[in-house]
N, C-alpha and C positions, 0 to 999 in steps of 0.2 A: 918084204915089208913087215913091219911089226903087228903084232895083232892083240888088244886086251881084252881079256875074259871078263867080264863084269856078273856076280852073280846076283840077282835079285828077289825077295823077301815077295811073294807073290801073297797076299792078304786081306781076303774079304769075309773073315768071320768078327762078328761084329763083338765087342765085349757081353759076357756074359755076367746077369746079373744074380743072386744068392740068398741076399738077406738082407734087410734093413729093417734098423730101430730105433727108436727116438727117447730121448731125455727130457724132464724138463726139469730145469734149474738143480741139476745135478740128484736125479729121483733115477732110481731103479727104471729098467726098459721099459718100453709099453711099442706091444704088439701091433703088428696093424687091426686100427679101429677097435680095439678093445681097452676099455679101463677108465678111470677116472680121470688118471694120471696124462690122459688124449687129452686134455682140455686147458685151453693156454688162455691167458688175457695179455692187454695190453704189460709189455714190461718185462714178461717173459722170458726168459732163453731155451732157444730150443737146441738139444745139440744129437744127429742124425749119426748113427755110425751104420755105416753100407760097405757090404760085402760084396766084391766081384771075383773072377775067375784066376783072377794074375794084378799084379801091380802094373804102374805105368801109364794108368790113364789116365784123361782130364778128365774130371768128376764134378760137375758143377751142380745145384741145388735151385729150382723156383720159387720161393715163397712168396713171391705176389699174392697168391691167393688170400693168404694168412695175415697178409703185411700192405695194404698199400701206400704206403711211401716207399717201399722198394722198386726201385728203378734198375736193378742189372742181377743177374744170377750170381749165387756166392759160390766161389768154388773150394773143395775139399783140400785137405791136409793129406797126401799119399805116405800112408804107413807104413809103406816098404812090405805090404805083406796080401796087397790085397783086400784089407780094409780101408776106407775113407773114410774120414769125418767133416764133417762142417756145423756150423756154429752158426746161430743168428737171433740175435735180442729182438724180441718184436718191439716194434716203435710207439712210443709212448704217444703219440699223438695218431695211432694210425686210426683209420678210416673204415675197415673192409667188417661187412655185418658180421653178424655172429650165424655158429654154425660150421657144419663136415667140412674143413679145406684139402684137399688134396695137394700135397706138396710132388711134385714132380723132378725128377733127376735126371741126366743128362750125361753117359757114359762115350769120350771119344778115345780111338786107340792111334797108335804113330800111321796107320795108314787113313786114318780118319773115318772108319766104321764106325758107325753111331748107335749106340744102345738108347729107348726113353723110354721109361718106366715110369705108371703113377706107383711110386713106393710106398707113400704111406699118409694114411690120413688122420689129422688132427680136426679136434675141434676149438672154436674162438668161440669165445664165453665172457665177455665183458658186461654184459648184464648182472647190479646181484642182485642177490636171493630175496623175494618178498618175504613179509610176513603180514598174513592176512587178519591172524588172529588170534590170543591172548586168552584164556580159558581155563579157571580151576577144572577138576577131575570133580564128579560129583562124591561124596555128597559135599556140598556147596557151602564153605565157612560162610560168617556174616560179613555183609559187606561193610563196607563204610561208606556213610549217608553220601551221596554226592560225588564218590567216587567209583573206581574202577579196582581198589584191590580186597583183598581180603583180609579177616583179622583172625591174628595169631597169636599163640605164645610160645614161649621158652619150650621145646620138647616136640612143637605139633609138626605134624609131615606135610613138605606142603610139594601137593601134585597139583601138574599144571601141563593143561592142551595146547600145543602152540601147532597154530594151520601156516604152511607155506603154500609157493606155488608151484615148487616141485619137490617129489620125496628123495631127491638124490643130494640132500644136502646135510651137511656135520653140522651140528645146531647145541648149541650149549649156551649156558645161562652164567651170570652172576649173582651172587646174593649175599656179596659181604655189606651190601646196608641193609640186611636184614636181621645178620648176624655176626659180628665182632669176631667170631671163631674161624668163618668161611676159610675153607681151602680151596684150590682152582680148580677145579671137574672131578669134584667132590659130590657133584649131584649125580644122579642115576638117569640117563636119557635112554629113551626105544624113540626107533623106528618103525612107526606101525604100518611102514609101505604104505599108506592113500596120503600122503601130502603131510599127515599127524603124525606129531613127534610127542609122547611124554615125556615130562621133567619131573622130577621126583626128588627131592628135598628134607 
């Protein structure tokens, strides 16, 4: 009788995972949960590049958290090397509050060992920036009767307090109707960490 040998791929180590890091809208990486550059609004692109073990897997991505309109996992672009990528615009109408979202990844291999990993987390920030308050630097030009700015001339330096409601924000001024000459971030601004920015003129 005839007899066939068949040999079989015996397989239960799961994909291994390495590194992942995030873009947004074509910016330099951002680490897990560190930086500015963590911080996505509506409109967004986020774009994930994840490192595993070996090529060959299904690599798919949850943004739910970050997105709800999104209704199915996005799966990755295999690099041929071991690296993934995947891509995904947040929705211009989405829904989901602001705040840390954990994006979650989903690594399967030909024998269907499952890797999930929270890979990395962003924050959604569709809130902007208050400003609470508008303030010369003492000492205190003269005002003008019935109004809110100060008076100046040709040559005078004009500092000014501006309060937000948070100190994590880029805050710059205009003042070409002040001055015909204006050039654009031309003025001098600090951070003075508690929420107060000076402008300086």
């Amino acid at each position: 009788s005839d007899s066939i040998i068949m040999t079989v791929d015996y397989d239960t180590v799961p994909p291994k995972h390495l590194s992942t890091v995030a873009f947004k809208n074509g910016q330099p990486p951002t680490p897990f949960g560190k930086g500015e550059d963590a911080k996505y609004k509506n409109g967004d692109e986020i774009r994930i590049v994840s490192k595993w073990d070996t090529r060959g897997y299904i690599v798919t991505a949850d943004f739910s958290a970050i997105d709800s309109q999104l209704t199915k996992e996005v799966t990755a672009l295999d690099n041929g090397d071991g690296i993934y990528t995947l891509q995904h615009k947040i929705n211009p109408d989405n829904k989901a509050s602001d705040g840390m979202k954990t994006i979650r990844i989903t690594a399967v291999d030909a024998a269907a060992n499952k890797t999930v990993i929270d890979a990395i987390l962003l924050e959604l920030d569709n809130t902007p920036p208050k400003i609470i308050s508008v303030r010369p630097v003492e000492p205190v030009p003269p005002f003008i009767k019935g109004g809110l700015g100060g008076i100046y001339k040709n040559g005078d330096l004009i500092a000014l307090t501006v309060t937000c409601d948070s100190a994590d924000y880029e805050v710059s001024a205009d003042f070409s109707n002040v001055d015909s000459t204006y050039a654009l971030k031309s003025e001098a601004i600090t951070n003075n960490g508690d929420k107060n920015y000076t402008i300086k003129y």
